[in-house]
PDB file of N, CA, C and O in Angstrom, chain B, residues numbered from 101:
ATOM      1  N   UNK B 101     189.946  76.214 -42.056  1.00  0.00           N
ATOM      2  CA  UNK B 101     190.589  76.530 -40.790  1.00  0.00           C
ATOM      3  C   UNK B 101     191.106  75.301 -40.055  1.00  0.00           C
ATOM      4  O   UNK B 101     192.067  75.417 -39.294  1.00  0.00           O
ATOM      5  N   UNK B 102     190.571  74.249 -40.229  1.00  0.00           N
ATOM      6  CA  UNK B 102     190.609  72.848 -39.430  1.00  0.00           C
ATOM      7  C   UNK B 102     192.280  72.460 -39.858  1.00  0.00           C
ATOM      8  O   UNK B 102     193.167  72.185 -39.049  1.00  0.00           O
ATOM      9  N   UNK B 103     192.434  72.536 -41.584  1.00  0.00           N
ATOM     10  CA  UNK B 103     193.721  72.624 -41.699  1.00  0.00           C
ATOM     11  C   UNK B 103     195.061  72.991 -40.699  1.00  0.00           C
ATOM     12  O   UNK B 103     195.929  72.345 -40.111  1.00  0.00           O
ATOM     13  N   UNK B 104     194.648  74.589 -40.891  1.00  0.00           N
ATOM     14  CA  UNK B 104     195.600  75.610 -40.056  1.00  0.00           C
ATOM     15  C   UNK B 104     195.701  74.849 -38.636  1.00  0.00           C
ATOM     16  O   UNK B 104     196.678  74.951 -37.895  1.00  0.00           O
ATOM     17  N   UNK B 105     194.940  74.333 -38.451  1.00  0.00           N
ATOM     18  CA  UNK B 105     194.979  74.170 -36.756  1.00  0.00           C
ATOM     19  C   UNK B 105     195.857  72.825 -37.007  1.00  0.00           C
ATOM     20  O   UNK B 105     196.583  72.465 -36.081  1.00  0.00           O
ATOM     21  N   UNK B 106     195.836  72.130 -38.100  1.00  0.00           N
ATOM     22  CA  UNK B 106     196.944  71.074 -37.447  1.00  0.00           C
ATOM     23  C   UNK B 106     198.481  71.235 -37.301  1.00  0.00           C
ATOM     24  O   UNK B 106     199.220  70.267 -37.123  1.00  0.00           O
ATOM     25  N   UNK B 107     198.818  72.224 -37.367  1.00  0.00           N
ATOM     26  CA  UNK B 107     200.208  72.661 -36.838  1.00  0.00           C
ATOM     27  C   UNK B 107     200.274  72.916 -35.739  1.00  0.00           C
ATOM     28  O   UNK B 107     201.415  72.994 -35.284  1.00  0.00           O
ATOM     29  N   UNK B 108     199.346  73.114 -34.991  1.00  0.00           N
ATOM     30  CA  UNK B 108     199.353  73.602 -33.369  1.00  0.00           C
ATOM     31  C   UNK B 108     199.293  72.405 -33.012  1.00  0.00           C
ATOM     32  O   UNK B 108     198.483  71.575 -33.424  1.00  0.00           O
ATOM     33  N   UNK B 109     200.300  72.213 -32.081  1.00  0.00           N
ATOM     34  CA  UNK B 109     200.674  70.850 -31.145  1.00  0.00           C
ATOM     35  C   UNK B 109     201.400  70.694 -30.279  1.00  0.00           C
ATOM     36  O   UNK B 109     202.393  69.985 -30.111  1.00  0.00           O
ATOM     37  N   UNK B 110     200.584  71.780 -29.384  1.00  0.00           N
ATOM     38  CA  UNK B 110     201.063  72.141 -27.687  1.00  0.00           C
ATOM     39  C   UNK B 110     201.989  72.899 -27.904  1.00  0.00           C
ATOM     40  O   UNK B 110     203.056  72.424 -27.515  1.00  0.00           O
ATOM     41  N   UNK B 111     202.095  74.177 -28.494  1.00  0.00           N
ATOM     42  CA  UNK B 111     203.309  74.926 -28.655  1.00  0.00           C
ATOM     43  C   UNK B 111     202.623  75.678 -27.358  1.00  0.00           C
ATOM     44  O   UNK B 111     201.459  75.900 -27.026  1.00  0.00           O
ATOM     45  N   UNK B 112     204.152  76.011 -26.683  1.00  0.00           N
ATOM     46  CA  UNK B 112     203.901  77.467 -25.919  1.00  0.00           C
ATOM     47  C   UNK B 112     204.667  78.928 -26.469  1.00  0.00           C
ATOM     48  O   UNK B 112     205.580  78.848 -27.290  1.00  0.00           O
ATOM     49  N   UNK B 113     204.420  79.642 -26.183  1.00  0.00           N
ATOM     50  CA  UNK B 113     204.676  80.636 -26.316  1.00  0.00           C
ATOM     51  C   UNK B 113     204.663  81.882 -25.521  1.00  0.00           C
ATOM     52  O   UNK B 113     203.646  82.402 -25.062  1.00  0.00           O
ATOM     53  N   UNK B 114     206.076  82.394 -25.372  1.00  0.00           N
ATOM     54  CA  UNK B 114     206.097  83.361 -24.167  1.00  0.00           C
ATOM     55  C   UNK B 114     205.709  84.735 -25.191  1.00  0.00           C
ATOM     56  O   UNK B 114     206.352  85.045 -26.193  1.00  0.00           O
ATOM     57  N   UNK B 115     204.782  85.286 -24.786  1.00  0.00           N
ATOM     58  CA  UNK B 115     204.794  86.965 -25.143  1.00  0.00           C
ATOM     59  C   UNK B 115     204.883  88.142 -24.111  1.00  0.00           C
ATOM     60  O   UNK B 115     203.971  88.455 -23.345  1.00  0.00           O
ATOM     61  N   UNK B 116     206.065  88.731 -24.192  1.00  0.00           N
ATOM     62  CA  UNK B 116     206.476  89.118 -23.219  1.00  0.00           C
ATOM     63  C   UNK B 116     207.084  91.165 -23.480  1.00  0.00           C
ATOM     64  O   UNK B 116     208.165  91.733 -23.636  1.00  0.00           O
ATOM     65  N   UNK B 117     205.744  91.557 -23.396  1.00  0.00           N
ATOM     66  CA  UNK B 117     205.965  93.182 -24.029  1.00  0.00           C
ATOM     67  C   UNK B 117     206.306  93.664 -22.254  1.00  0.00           C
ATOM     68  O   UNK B 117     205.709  93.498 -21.191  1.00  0.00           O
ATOM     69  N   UNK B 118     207.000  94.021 -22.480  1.00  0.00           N
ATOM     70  CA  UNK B 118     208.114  95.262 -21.655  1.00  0.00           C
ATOM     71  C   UNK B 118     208.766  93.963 -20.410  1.00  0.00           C
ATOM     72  O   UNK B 118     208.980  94.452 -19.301  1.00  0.00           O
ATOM     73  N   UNK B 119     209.004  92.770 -20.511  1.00  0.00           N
ATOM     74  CA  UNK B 119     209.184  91.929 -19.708  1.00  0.00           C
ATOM     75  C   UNK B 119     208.154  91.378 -18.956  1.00  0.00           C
ATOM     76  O   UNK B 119     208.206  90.594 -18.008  1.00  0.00           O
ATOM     77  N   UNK B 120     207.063  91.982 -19.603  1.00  0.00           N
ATOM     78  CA  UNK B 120     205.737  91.577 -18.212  1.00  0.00           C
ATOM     79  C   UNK B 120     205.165  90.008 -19.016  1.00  0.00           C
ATOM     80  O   UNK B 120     204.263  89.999 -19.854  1.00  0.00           O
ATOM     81  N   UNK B 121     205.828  88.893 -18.597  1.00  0.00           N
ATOM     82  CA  UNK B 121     205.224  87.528 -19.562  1.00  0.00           C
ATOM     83  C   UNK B 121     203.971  86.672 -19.524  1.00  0.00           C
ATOM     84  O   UNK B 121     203.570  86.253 -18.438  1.00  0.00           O
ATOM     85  N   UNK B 122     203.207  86.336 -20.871  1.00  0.00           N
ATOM     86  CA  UNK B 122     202.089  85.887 -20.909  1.00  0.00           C
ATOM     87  C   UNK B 122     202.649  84.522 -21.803  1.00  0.00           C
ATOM     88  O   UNK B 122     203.056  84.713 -22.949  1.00  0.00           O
ATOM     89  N   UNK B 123     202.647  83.142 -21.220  1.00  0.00           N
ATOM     90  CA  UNK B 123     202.156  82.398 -21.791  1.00  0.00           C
ATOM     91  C   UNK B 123     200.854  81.762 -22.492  1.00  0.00           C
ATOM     92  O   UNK B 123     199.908  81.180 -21.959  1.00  0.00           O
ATOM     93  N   UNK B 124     201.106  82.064 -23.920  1.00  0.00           N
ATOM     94  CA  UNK B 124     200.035  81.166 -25.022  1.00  0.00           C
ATOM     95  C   UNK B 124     200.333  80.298 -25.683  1.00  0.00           C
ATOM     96  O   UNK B 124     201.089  80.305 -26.654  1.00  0.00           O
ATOM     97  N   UNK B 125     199.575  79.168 -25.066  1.00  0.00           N
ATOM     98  CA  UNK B 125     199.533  77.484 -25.379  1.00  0.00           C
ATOM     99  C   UNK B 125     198.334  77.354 -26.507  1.00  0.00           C
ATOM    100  O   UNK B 125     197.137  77.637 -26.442  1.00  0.00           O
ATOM    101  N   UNK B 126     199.298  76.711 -27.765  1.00  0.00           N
ATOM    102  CA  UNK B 126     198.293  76.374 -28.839  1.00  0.00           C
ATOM    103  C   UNK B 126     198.062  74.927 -29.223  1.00  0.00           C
ATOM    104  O   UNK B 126     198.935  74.327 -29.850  1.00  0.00           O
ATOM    105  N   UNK B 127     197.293  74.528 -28.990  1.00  0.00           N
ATOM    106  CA  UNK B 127     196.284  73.518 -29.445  1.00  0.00           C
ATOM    107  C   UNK B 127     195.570  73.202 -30.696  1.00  0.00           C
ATOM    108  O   UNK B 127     195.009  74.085 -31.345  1.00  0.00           O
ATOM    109  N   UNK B 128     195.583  71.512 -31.178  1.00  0.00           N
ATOM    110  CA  UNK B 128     194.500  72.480 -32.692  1.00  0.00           C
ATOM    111  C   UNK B 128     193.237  72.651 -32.172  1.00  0.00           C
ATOM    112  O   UNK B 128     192.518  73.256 -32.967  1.00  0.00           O
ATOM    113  N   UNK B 129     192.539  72.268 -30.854  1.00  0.00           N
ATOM    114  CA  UNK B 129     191.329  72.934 -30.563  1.00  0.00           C
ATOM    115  C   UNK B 129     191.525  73.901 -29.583  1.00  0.00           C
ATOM    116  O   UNK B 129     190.474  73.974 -28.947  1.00  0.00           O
ATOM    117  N   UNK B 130     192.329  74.662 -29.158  1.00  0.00           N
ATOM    118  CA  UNK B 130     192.114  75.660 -28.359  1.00  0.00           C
ATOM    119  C   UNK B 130     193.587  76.872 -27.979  1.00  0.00           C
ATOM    120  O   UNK B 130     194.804  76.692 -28.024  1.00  0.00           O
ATOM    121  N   UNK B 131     193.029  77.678 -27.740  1.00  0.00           N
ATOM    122  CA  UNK B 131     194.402  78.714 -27.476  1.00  0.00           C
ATOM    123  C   UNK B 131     194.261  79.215 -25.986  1.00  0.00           C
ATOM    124  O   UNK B 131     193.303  79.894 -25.618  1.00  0.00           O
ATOM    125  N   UNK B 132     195.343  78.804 -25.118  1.00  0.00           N
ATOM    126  CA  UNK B 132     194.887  79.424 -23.233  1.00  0.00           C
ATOM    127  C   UNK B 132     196.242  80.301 -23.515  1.00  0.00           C
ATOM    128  O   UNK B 132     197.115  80.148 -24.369  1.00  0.00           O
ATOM    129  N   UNK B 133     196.101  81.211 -22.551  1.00  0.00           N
ATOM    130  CA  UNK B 133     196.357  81.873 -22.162  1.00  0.00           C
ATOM    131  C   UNK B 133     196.839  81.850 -21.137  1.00  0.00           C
ATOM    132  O   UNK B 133     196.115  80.980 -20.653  1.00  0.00           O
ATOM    133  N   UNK B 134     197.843  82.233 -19.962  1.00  0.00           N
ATOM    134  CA  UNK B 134     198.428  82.235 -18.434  1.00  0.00           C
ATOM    135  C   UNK B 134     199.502  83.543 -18.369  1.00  0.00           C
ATOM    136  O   UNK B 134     200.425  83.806 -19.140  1.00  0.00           O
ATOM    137  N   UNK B 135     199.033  84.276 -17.144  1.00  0.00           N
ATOM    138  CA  UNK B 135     200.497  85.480 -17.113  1.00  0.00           C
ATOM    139  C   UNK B 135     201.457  83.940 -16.225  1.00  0.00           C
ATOM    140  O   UNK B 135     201.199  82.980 -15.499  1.00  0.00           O
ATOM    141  N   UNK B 136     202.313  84.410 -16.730  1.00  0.00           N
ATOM    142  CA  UNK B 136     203.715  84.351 -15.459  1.00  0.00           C
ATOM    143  C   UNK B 136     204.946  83.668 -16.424  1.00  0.00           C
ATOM    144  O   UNK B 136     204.985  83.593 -17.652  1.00  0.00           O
ATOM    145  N   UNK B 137     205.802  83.263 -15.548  1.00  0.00           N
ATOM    146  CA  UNK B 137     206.719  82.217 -16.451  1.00  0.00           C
ATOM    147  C   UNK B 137     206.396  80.671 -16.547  1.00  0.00           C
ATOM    148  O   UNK B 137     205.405  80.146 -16.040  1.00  0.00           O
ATOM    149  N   UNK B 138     207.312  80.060 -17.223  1.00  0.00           N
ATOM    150  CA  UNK B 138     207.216  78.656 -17.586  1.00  0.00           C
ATOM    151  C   UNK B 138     207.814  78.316 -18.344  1.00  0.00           C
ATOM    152  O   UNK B 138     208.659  78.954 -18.971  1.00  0.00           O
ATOM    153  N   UNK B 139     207.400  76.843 -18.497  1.00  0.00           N
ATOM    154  CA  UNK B 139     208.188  75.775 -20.289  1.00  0.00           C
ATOM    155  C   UNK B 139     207.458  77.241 -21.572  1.00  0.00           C
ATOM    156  O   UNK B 139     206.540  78.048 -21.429  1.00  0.00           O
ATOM    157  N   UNK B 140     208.202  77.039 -22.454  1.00  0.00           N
ATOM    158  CA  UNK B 140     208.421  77.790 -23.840  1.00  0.00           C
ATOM    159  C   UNK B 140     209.012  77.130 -25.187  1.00  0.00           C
ATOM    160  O   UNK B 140     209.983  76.375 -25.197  1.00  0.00           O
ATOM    161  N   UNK B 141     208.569  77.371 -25.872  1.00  0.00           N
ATOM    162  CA  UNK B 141     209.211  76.832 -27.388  1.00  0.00           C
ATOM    163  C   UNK B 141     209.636  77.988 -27.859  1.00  0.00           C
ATOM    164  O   UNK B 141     210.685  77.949 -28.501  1.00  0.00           O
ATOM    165  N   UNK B 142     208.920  79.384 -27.666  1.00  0.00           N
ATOM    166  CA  UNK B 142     209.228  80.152 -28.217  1.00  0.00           C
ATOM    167  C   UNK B 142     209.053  81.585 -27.461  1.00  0.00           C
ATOM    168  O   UNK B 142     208.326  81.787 -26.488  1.00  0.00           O
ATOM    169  N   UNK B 143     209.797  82.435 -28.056  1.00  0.00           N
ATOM    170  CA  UNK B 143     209.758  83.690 -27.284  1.00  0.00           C
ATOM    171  C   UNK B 143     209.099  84.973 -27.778  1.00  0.00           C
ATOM    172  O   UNK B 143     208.787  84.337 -28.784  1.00  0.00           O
ATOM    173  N   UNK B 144     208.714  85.898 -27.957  1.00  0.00           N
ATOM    174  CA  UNK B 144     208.085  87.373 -28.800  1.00  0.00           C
ATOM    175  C   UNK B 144     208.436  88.266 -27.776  1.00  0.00           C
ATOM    176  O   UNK B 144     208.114  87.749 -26.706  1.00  0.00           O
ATOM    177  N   UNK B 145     208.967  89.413 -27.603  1.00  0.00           N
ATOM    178  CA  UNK B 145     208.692  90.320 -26.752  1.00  0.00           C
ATOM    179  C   UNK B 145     209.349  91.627 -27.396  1.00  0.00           C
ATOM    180  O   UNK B 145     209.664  91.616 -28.586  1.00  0.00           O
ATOM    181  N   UNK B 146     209.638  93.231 -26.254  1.00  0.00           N
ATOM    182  CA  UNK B 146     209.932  93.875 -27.003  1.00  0.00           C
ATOM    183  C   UNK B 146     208.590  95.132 -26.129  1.00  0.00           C
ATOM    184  O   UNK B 146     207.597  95.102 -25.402  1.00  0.00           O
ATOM    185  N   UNK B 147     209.538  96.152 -26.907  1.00  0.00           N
ATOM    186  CA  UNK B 147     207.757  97.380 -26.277  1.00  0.00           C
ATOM    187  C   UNK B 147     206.912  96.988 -26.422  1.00  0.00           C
ATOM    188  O   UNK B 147     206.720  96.444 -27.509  1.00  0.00           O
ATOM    189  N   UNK B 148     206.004  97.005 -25.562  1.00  0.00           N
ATOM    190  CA  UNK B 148     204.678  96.788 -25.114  1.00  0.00           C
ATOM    191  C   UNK B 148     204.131  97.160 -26.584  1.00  0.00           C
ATOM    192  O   UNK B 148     203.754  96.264 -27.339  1.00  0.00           O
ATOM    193  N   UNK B 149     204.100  98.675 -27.004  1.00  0.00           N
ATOM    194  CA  UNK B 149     203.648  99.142 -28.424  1.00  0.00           C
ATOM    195  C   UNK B 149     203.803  98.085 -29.430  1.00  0.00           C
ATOM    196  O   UNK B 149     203.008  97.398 -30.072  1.00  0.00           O
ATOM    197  N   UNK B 150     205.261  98.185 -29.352  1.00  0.00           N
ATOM    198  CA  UNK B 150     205.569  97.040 -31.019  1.00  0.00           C
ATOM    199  C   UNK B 150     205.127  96.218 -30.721  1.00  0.00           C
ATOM    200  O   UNK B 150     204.337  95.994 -31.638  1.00  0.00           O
ATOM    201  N   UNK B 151     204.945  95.007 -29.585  1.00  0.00           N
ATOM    202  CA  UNK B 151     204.590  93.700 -29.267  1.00  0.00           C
ATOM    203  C   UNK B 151     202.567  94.092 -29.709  1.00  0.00           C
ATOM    204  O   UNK B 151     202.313  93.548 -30.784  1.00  0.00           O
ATOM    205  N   UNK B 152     202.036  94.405 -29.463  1.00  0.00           N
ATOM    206  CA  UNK B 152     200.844  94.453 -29.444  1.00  0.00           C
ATOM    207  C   UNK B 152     200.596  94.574 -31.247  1.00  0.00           C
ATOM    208  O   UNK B 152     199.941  93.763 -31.902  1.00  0.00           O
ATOM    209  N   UNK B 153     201.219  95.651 -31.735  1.00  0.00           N
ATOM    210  CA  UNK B 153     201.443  95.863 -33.157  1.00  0.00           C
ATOM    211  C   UNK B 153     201.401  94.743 -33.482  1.00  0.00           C
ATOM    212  O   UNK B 153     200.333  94.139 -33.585  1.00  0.00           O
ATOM    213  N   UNK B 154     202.873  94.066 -33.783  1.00  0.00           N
ATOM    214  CA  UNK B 154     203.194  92.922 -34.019  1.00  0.00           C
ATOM    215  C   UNK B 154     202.317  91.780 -33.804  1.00  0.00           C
ATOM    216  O   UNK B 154     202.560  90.912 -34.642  1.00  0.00           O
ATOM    217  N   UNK B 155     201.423  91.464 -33.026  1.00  0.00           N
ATOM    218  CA  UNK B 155     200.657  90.173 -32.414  1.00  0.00           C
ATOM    219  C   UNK B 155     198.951  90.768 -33.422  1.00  0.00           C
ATOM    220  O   UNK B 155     197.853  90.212 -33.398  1.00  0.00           O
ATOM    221  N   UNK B 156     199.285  91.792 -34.042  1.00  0.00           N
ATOM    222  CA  UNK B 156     197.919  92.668 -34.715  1.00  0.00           C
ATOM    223  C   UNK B 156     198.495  92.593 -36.064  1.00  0.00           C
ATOM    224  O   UNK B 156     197.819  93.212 -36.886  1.00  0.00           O
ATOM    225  N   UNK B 157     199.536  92.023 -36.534  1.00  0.00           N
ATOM    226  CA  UNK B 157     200.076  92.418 -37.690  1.00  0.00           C
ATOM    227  C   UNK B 157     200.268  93.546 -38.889  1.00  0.00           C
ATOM    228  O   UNK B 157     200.466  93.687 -40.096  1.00  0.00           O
ATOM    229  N   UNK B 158     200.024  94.342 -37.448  1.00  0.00           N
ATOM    230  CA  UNK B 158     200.710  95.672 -37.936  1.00  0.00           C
ATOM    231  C   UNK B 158     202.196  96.143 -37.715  1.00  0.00           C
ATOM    232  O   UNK B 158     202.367  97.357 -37.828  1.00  0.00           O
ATOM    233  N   UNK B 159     203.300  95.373 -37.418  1.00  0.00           N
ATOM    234  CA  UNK B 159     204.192  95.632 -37.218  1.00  0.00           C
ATOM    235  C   UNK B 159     205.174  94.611 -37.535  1.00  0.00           C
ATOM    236  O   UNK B 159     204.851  93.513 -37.082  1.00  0.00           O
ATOM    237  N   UNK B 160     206.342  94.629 -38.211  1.00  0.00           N
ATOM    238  CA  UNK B 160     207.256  93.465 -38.985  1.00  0.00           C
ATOM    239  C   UNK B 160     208.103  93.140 -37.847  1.00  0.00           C
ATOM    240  O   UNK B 160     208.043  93.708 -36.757  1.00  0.00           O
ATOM    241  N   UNK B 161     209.099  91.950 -38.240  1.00  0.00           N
ATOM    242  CA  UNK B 161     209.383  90.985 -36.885  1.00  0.00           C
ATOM    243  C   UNK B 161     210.617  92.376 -36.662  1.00  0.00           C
ATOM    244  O   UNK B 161     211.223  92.375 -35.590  1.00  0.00           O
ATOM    245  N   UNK B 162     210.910  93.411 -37.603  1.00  0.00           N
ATOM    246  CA  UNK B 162     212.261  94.143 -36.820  1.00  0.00           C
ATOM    247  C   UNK B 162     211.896  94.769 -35.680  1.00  0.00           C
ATOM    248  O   UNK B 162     212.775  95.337 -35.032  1.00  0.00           O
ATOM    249  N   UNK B 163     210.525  94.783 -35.219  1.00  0.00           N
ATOM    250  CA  UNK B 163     210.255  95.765 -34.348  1.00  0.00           C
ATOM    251  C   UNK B 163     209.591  94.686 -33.027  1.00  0.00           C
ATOM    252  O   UNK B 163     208.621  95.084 -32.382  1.00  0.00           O
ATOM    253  N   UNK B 164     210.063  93.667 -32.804  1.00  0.00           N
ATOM    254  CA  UNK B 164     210.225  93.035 -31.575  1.00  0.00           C
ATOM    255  C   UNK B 164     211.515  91.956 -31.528  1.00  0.00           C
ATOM    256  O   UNK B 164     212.425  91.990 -32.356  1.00  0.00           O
ATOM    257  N   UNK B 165     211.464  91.297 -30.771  1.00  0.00           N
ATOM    258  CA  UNK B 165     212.529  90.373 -30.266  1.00  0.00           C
ATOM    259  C   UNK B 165     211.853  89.115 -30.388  1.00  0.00           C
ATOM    260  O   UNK B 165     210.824  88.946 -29.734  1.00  0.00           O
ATOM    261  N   UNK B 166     212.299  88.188 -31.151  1.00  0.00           N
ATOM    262  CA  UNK B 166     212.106  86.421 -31.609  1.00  0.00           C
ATOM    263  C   UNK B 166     213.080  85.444 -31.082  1.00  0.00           C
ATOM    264  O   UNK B 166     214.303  85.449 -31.229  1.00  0.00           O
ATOM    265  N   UNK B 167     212.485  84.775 -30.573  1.00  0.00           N
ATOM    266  CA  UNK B 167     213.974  83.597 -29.937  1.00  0.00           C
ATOM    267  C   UNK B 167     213.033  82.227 -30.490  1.00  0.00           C
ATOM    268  O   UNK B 167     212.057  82.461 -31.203  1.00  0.00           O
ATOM    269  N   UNK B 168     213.251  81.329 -30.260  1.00  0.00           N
ATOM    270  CA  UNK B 168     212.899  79.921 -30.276  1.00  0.00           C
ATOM    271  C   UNK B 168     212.346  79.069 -31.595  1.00  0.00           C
ATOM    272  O   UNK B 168     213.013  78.912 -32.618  1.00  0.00           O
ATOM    273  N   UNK B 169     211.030  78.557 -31.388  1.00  0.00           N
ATOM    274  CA  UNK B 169     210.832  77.205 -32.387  1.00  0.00           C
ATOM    275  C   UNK B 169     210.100  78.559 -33.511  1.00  0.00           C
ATOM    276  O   UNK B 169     209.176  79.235 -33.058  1.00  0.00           O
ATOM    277  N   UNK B 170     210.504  78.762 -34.614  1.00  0.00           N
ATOM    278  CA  UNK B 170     209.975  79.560 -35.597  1.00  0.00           C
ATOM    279  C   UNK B 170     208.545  79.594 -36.147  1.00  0.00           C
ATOM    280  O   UNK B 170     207.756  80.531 -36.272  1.00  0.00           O
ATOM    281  N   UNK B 171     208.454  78.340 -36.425  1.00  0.00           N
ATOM    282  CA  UNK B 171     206.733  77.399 -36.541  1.00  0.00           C
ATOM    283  C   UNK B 171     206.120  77.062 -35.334  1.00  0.00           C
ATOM    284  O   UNK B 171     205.266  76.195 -35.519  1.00  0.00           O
ATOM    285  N   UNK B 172     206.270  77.562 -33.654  1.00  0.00           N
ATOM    286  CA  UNK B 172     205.653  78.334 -33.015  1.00  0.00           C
ATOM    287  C   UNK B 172     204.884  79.541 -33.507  1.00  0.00           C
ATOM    288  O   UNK B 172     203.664  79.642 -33.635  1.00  0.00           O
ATOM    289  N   UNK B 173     205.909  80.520 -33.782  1.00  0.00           N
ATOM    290  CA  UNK B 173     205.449  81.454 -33.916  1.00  0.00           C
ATOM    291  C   UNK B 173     204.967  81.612 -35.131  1.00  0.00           C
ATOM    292  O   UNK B 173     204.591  82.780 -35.234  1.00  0.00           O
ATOM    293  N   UNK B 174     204.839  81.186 -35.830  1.00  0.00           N
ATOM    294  CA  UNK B 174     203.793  81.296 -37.234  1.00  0.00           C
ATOM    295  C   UNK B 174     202.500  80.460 -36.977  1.00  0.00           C
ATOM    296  O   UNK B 174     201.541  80.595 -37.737  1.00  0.00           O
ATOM    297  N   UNK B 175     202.468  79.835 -36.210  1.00  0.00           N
ATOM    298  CA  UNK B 175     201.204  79.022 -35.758  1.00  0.00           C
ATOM    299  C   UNK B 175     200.279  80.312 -35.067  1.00  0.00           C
ATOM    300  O   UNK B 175     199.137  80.591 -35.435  1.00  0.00           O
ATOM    301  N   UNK B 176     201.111  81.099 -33.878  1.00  0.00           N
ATOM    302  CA  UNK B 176     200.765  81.961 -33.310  1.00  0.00           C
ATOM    303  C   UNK B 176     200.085  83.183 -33.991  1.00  0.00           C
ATOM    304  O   UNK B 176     199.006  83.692 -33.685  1.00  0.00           O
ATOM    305  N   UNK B 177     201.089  83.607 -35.148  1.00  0.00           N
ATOM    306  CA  UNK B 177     200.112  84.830 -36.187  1.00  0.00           C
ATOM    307  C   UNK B 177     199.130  83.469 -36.725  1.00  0.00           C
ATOM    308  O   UNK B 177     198.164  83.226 -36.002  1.00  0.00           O
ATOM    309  N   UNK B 178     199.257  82.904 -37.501  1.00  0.00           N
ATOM    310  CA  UNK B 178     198.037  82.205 -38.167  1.00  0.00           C
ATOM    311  C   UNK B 178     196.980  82.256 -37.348  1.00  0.00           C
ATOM    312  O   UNK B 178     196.150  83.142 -37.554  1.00  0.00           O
ATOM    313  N   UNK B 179     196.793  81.360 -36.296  1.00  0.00           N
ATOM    314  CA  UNK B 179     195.801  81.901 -34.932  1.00  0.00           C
ATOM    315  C   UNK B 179     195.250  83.225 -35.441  1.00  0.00           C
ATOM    316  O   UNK B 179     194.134  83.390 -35.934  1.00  0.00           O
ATOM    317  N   UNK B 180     196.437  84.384 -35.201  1.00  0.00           N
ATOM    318  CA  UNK B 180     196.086  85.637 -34.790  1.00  0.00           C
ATOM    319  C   UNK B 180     195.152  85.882 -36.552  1.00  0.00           C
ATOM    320  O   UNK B 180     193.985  85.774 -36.177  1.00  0.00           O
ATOM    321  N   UNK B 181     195.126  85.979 -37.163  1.00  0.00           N
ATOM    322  CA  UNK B 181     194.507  86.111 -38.549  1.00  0.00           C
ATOM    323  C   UNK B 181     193.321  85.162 -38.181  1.00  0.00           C
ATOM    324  O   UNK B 181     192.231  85.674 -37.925  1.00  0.00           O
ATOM    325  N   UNK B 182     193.461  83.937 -38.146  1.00  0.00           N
ATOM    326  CA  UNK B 182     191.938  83.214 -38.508  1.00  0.00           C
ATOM    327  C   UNK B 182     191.135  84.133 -37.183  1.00  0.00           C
ATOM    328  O   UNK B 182     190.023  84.533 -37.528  1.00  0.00           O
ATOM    329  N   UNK B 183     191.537  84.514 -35.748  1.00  0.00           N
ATOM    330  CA  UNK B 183     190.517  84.859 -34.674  1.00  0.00           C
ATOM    331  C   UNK B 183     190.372  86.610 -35.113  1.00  0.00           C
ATOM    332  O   UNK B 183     190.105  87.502 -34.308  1.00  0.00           O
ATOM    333  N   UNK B 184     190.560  86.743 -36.203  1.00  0.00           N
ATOM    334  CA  UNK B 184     190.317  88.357 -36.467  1.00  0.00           C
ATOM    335  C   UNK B 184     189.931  88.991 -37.519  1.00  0.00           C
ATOM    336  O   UNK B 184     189.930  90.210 -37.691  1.00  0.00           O
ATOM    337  N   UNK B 185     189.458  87.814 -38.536  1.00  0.00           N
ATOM    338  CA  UNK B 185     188.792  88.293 -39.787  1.00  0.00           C
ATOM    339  C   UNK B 185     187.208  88.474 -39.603  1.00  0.00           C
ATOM    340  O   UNK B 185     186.517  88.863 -40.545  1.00  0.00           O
TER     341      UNK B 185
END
């Protein structure tokens, strides 16, 4: 896991299901969390449903909206897999 975490290097990330936005800041030691706006590398949003799907990897990228740094958001599922096995 120590690996995985060295790609995280202060990415933010807006997740933003039905417009309501949560910034998640990744770290290789830690993942925070903040509602509101801000700085971003990257974007996720989309129905509340698909977005939640999607962040559960139950749902493929056609069923939300992707903007920004790409390896953000693969840092972000990786996260989401190592905190859920």
């Amino acid at each position: 896991p120590a690996a995985r975490d060295a790609a995280a290097r202060a990415q933010r990330i807006a997740v933003s299901p039905g417009g309501w936005p949560w910034i998640v800041g990744l770290s290789p030691g830690a993942v925070t969390v903040a509602e509101g706006h801000g700085a971003r590398d990257a974007v996720v949003g989309g129905d509340p449903a698909d977005v939640v799907l999607w962040l559960w990897g139950r749902a493929g990228d056609d069923r939300v909206t992707r903007s920004g740094d790409a390896e953000a958001l693969r840092v972000l599922r990786a996260r989401l897999v190592l905190a859920t096995q």
